[in-house]
C-alpha positions as CSV (number, residue, x, y, z in Angstrom):
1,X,-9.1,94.0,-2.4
2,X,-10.3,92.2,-5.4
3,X,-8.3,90.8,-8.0
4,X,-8.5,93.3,-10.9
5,X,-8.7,96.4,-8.6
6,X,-5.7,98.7,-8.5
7,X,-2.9,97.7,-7.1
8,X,-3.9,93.9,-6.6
9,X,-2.1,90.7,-7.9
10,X,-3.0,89.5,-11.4
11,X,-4.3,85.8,-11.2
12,X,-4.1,83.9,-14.1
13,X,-7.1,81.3,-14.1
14,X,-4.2,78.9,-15.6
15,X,-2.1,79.4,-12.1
16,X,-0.8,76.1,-11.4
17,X,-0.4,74.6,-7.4
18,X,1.9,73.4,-6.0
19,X,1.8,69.9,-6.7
20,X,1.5,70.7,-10.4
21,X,4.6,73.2,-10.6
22,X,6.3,70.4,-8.5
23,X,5.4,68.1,-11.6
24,X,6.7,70.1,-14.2
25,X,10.4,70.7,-12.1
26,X,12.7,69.1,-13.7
27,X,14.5,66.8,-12.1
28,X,17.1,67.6,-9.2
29,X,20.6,65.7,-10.2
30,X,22.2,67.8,-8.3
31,X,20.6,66.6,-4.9
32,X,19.9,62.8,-6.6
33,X,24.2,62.6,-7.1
34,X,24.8,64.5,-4.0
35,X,23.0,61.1,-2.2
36,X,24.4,58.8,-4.4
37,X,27.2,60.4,-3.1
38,X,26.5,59.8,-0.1
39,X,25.8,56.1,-0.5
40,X,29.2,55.0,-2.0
41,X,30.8,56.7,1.0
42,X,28.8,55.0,3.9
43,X,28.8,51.6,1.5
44,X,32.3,51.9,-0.2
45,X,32.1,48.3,-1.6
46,X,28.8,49.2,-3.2
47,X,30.4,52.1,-5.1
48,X,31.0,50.4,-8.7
49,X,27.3,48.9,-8.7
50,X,26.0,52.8,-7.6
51,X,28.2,54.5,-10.5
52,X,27.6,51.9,-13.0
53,X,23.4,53.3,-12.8
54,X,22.6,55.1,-15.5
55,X,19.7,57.6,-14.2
56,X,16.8,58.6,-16.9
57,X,14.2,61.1,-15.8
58,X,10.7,59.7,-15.9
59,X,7.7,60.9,-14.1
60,X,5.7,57.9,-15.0
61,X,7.4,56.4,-11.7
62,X,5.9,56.3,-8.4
63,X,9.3,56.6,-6.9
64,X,12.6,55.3,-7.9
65,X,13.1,51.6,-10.3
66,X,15.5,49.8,-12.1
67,X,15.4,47.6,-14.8
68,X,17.5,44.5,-15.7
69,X,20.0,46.3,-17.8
70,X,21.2,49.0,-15.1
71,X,19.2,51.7,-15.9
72,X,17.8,53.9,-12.7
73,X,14.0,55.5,-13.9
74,X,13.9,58.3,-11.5
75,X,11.0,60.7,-10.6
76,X,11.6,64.3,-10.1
77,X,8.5,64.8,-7.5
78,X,10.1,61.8,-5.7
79,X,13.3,63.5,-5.4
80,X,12.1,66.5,-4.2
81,X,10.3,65.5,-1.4
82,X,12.9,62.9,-0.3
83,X,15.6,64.6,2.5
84,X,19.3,63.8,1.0
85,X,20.2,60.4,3.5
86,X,16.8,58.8,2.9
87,X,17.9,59.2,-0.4
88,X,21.1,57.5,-0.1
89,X,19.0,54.6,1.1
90,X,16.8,54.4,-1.8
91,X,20.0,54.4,-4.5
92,X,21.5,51.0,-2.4
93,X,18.2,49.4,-2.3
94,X,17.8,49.6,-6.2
95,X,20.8,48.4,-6.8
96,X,20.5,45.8,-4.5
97,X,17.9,44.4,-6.4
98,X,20.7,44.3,-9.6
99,X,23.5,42.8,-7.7
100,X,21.0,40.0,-6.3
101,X,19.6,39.0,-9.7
102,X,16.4,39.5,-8.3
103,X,14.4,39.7,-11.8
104,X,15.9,36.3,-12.8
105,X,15.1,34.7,-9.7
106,X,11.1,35.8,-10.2
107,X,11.2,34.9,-13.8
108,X,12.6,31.7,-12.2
109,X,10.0,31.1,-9.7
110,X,7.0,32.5,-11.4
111,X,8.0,29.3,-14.0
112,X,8.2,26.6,-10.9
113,X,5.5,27.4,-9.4
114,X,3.0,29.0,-12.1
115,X,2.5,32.2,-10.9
116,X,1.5,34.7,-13.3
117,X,0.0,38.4,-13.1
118,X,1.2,41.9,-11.8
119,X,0.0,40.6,-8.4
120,X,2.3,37.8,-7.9
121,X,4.7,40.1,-8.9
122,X,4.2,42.7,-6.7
123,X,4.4,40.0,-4.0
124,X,7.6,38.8,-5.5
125,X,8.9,42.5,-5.0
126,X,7.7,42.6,-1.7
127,X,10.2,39.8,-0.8
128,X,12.9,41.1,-2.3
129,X,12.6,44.0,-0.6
130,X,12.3,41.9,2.4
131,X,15.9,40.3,1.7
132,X,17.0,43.4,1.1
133,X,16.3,45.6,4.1
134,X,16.5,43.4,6.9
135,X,20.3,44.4,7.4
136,X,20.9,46.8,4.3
137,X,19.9,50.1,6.6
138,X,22.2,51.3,9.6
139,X,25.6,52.5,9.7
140,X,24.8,55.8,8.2
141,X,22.3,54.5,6.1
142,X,19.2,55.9,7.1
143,X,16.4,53.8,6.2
144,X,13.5,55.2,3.9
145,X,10.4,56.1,5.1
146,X,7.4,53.0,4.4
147,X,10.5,50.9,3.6
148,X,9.0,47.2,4.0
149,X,10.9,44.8,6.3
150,X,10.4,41.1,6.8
151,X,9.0,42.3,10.4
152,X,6.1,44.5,8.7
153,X,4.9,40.9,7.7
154,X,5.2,39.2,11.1
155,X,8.3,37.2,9.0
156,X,11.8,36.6,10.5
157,X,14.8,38.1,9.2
158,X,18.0,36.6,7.5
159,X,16.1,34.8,4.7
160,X,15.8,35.3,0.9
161,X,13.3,36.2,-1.6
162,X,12.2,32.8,-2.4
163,X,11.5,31.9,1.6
164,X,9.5,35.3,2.3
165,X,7.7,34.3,-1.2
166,X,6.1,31.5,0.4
167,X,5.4,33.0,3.9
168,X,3.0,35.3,3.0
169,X,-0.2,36.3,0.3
170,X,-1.5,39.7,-0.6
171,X,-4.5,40.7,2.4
172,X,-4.5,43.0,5.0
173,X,-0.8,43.8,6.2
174,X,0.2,44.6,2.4
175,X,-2.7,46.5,1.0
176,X,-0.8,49.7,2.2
177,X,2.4,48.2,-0.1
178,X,-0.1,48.4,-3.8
179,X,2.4,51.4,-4.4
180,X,5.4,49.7,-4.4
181,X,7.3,49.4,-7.8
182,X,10.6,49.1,-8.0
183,X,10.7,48.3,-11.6
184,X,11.4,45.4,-13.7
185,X,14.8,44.7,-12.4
186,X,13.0,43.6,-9.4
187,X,10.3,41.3,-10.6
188,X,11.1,40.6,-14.1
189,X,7.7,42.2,-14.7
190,X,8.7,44.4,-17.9
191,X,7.4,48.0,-17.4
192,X,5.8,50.2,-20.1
193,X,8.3,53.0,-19.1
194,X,11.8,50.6,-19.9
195,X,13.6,51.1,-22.4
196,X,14.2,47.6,-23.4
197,X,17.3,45.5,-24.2
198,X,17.6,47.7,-27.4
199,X,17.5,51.1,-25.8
200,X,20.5,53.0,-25.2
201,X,22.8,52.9,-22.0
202,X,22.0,49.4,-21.0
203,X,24.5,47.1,-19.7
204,X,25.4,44.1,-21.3
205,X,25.6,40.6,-19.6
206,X,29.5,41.0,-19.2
207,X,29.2,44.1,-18.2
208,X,26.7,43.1,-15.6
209,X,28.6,40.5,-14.5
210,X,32.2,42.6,-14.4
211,X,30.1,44.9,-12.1
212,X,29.2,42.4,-9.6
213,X,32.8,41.0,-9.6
214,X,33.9,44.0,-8.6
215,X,31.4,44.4,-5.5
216,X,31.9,40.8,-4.8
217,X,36.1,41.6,-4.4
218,X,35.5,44.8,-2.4
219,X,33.4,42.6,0.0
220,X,35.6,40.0,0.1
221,X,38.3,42.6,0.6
222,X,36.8,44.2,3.8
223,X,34.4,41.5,5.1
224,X,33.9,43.3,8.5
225,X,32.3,46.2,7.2
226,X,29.5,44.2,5.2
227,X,26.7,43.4,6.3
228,X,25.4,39.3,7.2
229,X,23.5,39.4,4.1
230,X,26.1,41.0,1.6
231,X,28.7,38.4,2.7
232,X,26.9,35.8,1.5
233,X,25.7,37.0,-1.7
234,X,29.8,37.6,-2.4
235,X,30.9,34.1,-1.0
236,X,28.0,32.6,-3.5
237,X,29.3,35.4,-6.3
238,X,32.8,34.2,-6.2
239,X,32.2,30.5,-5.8
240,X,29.0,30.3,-8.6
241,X,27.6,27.2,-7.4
242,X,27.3,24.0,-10.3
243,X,24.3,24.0,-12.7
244,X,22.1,22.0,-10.2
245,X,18.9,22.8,-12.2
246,X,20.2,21.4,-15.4
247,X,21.7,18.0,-13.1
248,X,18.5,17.7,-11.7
249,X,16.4,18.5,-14.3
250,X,16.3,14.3,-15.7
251,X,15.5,13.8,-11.6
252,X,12.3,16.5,-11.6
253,X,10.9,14.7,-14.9
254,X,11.1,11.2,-14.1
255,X,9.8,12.0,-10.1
256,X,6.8,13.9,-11.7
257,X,6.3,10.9,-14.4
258,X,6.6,8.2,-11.5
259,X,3.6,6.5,-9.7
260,X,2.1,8.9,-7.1
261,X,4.1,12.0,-8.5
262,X,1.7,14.7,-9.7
263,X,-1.0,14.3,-7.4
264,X,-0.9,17.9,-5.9
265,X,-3.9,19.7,-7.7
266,X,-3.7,23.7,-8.0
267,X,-6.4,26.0,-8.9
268,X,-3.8,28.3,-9.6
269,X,-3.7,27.1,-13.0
270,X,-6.8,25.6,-13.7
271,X,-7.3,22.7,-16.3
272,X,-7.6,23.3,-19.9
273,X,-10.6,20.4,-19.4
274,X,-12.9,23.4,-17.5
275,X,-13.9,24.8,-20.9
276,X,-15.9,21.4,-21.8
277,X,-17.7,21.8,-18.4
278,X,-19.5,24.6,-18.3
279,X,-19.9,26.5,-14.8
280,X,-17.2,24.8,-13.0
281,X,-13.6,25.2,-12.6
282,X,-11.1,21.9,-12.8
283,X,-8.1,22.1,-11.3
284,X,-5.1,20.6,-13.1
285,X,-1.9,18.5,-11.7
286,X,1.0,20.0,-10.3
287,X,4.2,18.5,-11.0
288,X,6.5,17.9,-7.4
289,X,9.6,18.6,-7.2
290,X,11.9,16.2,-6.5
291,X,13.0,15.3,-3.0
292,X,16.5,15.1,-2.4
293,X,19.1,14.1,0.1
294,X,22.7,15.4,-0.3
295,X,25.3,13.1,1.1
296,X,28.5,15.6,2.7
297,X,31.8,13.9,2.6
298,X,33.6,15.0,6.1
299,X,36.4,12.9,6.2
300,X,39.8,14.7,7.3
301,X,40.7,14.7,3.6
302,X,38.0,17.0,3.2
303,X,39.2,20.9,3.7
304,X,37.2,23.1,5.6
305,X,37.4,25.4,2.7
306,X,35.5,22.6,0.2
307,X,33.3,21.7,2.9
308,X,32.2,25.2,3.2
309,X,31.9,24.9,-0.7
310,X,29.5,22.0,0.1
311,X,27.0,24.2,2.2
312,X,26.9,26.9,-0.9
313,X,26.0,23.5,-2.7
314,X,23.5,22.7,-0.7
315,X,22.0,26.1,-1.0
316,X,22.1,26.0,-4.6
317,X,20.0,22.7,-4.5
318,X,17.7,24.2,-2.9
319,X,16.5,27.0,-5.0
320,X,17.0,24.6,-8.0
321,X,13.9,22.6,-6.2
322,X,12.1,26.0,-6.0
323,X,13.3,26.9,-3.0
324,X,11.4,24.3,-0.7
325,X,14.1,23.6,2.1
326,X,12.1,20.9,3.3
327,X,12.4,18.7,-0.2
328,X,16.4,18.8,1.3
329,X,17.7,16.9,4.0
330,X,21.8,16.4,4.1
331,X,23.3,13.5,5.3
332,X,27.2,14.3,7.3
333,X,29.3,11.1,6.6
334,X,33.4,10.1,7.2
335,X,33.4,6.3,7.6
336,X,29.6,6.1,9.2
337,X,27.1,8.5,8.8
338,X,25.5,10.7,11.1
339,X,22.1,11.8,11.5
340,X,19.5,12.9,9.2
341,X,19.2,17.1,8.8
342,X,16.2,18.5,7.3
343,X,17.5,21.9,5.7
344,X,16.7,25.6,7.5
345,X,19.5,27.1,7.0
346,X,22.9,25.7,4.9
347,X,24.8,27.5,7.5
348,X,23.7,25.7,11.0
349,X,23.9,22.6,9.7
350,X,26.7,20.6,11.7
351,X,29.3,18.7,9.6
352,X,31.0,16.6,11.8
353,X,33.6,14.2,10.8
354,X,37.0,13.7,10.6
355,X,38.3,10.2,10.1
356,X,38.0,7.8,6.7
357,X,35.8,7.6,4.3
358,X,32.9,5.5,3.4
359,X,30.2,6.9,1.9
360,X,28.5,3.4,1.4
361,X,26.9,4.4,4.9
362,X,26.0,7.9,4.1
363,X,23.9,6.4,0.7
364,X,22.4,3.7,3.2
365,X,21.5,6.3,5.3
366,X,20.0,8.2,2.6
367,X,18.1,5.7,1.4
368,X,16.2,5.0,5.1
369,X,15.1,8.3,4.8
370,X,11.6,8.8,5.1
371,X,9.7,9.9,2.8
372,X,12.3,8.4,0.0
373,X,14.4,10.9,-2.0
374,X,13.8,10.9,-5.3
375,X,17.6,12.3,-6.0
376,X,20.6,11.4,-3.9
377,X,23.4,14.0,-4.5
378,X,27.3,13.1,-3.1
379,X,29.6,15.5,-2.6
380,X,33.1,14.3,-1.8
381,X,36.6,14.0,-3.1
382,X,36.0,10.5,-4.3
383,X,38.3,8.8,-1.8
384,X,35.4,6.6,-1.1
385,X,34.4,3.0,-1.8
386,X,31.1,2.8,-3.5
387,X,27.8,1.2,-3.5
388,X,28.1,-1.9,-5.2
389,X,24.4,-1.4,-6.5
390,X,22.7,1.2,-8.0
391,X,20.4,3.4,-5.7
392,X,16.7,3.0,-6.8
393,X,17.2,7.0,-7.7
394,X,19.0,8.9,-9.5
395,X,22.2,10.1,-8.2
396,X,24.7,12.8,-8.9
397,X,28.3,13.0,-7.6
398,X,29.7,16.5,-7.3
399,X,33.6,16.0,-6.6
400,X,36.1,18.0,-5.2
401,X,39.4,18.3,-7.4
402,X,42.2,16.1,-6.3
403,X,45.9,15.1,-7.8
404,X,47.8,12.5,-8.0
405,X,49.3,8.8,-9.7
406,X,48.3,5.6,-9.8
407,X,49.5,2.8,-7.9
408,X,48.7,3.4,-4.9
409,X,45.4,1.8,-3.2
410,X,46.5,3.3,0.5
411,X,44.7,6.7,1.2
412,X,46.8,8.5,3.7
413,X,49.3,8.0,0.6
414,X,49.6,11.6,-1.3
415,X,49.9,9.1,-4.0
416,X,46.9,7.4,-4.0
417,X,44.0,7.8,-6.9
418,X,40.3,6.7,-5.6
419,X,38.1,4.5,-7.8
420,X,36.1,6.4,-10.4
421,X,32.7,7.3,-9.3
422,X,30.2,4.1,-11.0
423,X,29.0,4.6,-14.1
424,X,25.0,4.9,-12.9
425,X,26.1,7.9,-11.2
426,X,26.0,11.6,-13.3
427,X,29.1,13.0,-12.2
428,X,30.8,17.0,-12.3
429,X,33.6,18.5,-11.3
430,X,33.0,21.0,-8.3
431,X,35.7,23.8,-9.2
């Protein structure tokens, strides 16, 4: 029976398909809230970062994304195709990507080390999405389907962003990942879908902040039902580490003005002198960043709690060098010092100790290191004599807080009050 006999079908020659009347649904926030839901219940200590997303509808995503004022772009195809836990899944890995600061650590990076374009980008969001779902999924999380994992790249698990960043280019294993986006929020890439800082429903910076507190205390609350990776990123949330970059940032321009320094050359950023030669690309000097050697005081009047401070320290030096774990080696020292530790991971390093204080050693030691530091940094509760000459680097003393009089030179005396750290040193307070 033909169409247009009796008793057959009309068929409009506009009929649209499936896809197409799937592209003009609107979107399903009945199912989307029914999973984010879902999520808060299976990650309870998530549950202020997942209602603090404010959803807008946009079918100019691939998927789901999230920009750096907690807004959640959302794509009604995506949504309908996508079974109710997988869901779930998707809402704690975008926020995920929030609560780690993962845009601010790319814009970060893509300033250290000069990358630029949407493909170092999408290779920055391919390592956060790495950090992320190496331990996020489980538990009643189901994991999405073509989530990436740091296994997907041959990579190990347990490390962050920056590491992956530097494990892996764009080739083979990722050219099935060119339709990843998870938004701005991720890379710090602005999209032409965001609504900008000016748009409505954004987040402010406190309010950001007051949203991660709150995660950060409901992990700290119930620490056995976090995962590895969330309890760090709330030990590091509640215990901000110093302003390392801004210390160091005297250290990286005089090592990169020094003899030797800047002999790295980069065609990633080629030299401006290739336009006066024509047919040839020059490249130009990359700056190194410093190398530097943290002294740990591990006397016994050093608390496990500020030594466990030290190692969040030690981590925070070394994303301020642009994450490059082997520019940091840490030095253990009571009255002598131990052995030279180039850094892996802040957490295995052994901080053995226990008796007085000298940290005269742990600076000698330092200093034998191989190659040089170009920064020594001291963290210790100043109950320490000091080197009576200045280090042929520069050096910054992070102390622990300590009270007390004057008038007494004995140090097993609650009383006593250590020498002032010398004058060549740049000193802060670790709080």
């Amino acid at each position: 029976m033909s169409a247009g006999a009796p008793g057959a079908p009309e068929v409009s020659p506009h009929a649209l398909d499936r896809d197409e009347l799937l592209a003009a649904r609107p979107l399903d926030r009945d199912k989307l809230f029914t999973a984010r839901l879902h999520a808060a219940r299976v990650r309870p200590y998530l549950a202020t970062a997942l209602f603090a997303l404010h959803v807008v509808e946009s079918r100019r995503v691939p998927t789901m994304a999230v920009d750096r004022y907690w807004r959640c772009y959302v794509s009604p195809a995506f949504v309908d195709r996508m079974p109710v836990e997988e869901l779930a899944g998707v809402w704690v890995h975008e926020v995920s990507h929030l609560l780690r600061d993962h845009h601010g650590r790319s814009d970060r990076v893509a300033r250290e080390r000069g990358l630029t374009g949407p493909g170092e980008r999408l290779r920055m969001n391919i390592a956060a999405d790495c950090e992320i779902n190496d331990d996020v999924y489980g538990e009643g999380l189901a994991r999405p389907e073509g989530a990436v994992r740091p296994s997907t790249l041959m990579l190990h698990d347990g490390e962050l962003m920056e590491d992956y960043l530097r494990q892996f280019r764009l080739g083979p294993r990722t050219q099935d990942l060119a339709w990843l986006d998870c938004g701005s929020g991720a890379d710090g890439l602005e999209r032409d879908w965001d609504m900008g800082a000016d748009g409505a429903h954004g987040l402010s910076a406190q309010e950001r902040d007051a949203v991660r507190f709150r995660v950060a205390q409901g992990i700290k609350g119930r620490p056995g039902s976090a995962s590895r990776g969330w309890q760090r990123w709330a030990e590091e949330a509640f215990h901000p580490p110093q302003p390392w970059r801004e210390l160091l940032g005297a250290a990286v321009r005089s090592a990169a003005s020094g003899a030797g320094a800047g002999e790295d050359y980069t065609y990633g950023r080629p030299s401006r002198r290739s336009a006066s030669v024509p047919g040839a690309v020059l490249p130009s000097l990359r700056r190194r960043p410093p190398r530097v050697c943290v002294v740990i005081d591990t006397s016994g009047s050093v608390s496990d709690t500020e030594l466990g401070s030290a190692l969040l320290e030690v981590a925070a030096i070394s994303r301020a060098v642009g994450g490059r774990r082997d520019l940091v080696s840490v030095v253990p020292c009571d009255a002598a010092a131990g052995g030279v530790h180039r850094l892996c991971r802040a957490e295995g390093i052994p901080l053995v100790g226990g008796g007085g204080t000298d940290l005269r050693a742990g600076f000698a030691r330092a200093l034998r290191t191989r190659p040089r530091p170009d920064v020594v940094v001291a963290l210790t509760d100043g109950q320490t004599p000091w080197p009576s000459e200045r280090p042929p680097c520069r050096t910054v003393v992070g102390l622990f807080p300590r009270q007390g009089s004057t008038g007494s030179s004995d140090e097993d005396d609650p009383e006593y009050v250590p020498d002032s750290p010398p004058a060549w040193a740049r000193v802060v307070d670790i709080g």
